[in-house]
Structure formats: C-alpha cells, structure tokens
N, C-alpha and C positions, 0 to 999 in steps of 0.2 A: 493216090496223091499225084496232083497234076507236077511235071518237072518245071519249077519256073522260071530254069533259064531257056526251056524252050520258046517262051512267049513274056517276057518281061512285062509287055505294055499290057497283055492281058489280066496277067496277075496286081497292077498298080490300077486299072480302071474295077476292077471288080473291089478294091478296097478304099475307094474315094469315097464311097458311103458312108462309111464307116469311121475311116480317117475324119472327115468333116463331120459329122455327130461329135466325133471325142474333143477335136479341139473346141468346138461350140462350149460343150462341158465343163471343158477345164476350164474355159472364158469363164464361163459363170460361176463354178466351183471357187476360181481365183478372186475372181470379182465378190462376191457374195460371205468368203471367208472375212477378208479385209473389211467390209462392214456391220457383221455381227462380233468378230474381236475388238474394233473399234467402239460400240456399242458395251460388250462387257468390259474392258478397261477401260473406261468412264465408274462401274461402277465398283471396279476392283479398286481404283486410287482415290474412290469417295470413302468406301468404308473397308474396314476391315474383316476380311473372311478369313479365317484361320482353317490350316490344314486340318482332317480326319484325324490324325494320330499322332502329327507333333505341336499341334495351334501355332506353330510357324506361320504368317501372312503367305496367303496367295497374293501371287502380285502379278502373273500370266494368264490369258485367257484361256492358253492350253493347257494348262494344269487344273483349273477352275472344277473339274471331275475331283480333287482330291479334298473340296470344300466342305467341313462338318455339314452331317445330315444337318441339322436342328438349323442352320446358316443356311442350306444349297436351297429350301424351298422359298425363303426370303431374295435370297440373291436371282432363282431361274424367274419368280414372279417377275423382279422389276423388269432384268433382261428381256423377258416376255412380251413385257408392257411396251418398251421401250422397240423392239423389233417390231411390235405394229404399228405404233406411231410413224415408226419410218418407214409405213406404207405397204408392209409385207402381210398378207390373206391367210395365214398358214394356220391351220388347226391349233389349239389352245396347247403350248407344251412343245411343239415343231419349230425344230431351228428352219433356216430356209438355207444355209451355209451347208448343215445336212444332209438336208434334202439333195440341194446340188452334188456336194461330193459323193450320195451316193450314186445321183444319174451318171457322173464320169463313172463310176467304177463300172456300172453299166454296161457302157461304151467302151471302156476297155475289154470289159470280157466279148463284148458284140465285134470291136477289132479281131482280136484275137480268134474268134468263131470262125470270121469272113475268112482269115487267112490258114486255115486249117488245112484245105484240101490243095493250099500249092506247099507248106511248110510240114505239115503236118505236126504241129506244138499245137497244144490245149493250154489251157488257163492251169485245171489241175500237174500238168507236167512239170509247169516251170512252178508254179509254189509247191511244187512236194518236193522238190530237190535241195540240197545244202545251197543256203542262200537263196533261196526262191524268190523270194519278196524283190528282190537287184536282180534276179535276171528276170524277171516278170517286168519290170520298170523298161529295163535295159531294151528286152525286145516288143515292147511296144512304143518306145523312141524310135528303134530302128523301123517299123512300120510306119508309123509318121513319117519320118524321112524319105525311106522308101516313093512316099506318093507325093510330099510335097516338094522333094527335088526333083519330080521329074518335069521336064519342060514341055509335056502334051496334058498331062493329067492331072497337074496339081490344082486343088480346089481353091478358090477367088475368094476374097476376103466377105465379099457378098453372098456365097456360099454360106460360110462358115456362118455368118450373122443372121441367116435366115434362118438355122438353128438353133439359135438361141432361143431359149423357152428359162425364164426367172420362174422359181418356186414361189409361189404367193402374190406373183404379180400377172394383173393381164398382157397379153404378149401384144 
C-alpha cells in the first residue's frame, strides 16, 4: 500500500478517472430515474394496481415491485410501451433507469478498486462490516471530494459530460 500522505497529488490524479466515470453515472442514473418514475406514476394515478398481499393501492413508483403478479405483467407492458415511446432502444423488459443505476454501482466499485493501493479498503470490507451499506456511501463521498476539491486535479464539467453514455440512447 502506497502511504498517501507521501504524495497527495499522486493519489488524486490516479483517481480522476474514476471519480469522473462515477459522477457521469450518477448524472444519468439521476437523470434517467426521474424519468421512468415519471412515466410509471402516470400510470400508477390512471389505474389502480393493488399490493401482493394486502390489495392496498400502490400509489409509488418504488414500491410498484409489490404490485399483484396477475396486475405487474399489465402495468410492466404499458410502462414498457411508454419508456419506448420516449425514445429509449433497450431490450423488450429493460428499464433504462436500471440499466444506469447499475453502470454507477459499477463505478463505484471501479472508485473504490482505483483507490486500493493508496487506502487499502475493498468494496467487500466496507459492506461486510456493521453498517456497510453508510460507510460504503460514506467513503466514496469522501473520494469524490478528495479529487474534486483539489484545485490541480479536479475534473471539468466537460469531462464529466463526455462520460455520459444513456442506456438505450445513441450517445
């Protein structure tokens, strides 16, 4: 393990790769949730899809996982229907919200890889431990930061954007 207070700007230029892949990600993970939730609450407040096991109304796009089977292949059709319309390429069944979130997760583990050899933390370290999921979040905030407050290394918003790659859409 490299010490990284021997060389700070070392350790920040060797993770600007990385760092700029994840925010790209999250761009679009952000971006792309907000318009498939938008899309299924349209047709959560048209009809009524009743929970699995209490037929209590879903009325969340994120609960919409808890929509009676015999209901979920009616409602994922129109959803479906409706996320090509609005111009997204994705295999018959593919969200594109998805898709993105899982290229972030991705890039967070590919973070997290890059910074191994000055920190030495893994992906598996920090979710095996009590609370894993927050200090997982926690230290890859603090790598983001790390690169993008530094005043030689931090990556340009043009950067970030040339990263950008939509699921289903041509770049």
């Amino acid at each position: 393990m490299t010490d990284p207070l021997a060389n700070p700007d070392k350790v920040v230029q060797a993770l600007v790769p990385a760092v700029t892949t994840l925010l790209a990600a999250m761009t679009v993970a952000e971006t792309l949730r907000e318009k498939v939730d938008a899309i299924k609450q349209r047709h959560l407040d048209a009809e009524v899809y009743p929970h699995q096991d209490t037929g209590e109304r879903i009325t969340e796009p994120k609960r919409d996982w808890l929509i009676a089977d015999e209901d979920w292949k009616l409602y994922h059709a129109k959803v479906d229907a409706d996320v090509r319309a609005a111009g997204f390429d994705v295999p018959e069944g593919y969200c594109p919200a998805l898709m993105a979130e899982h290229a972030q997760s991705n890039a967070q583990r590919a973070l997290i890889e890059a910074s191994e050899p000055f920190f030495g933390v893994t992906t598996e370290m920090l979710l095996g431990q009590p609370h894993g999921l927050e200090k997982h979040r926690e230290f890859i905030d603090l790598l983001i930061k790390l690169v993008v407050n530094h005043p030689r290394h931090a990556p340009s918003q043009d950067a970030i954007m040339a990263e950008v790659s939509v699921p289903g859409q041509a770049a």
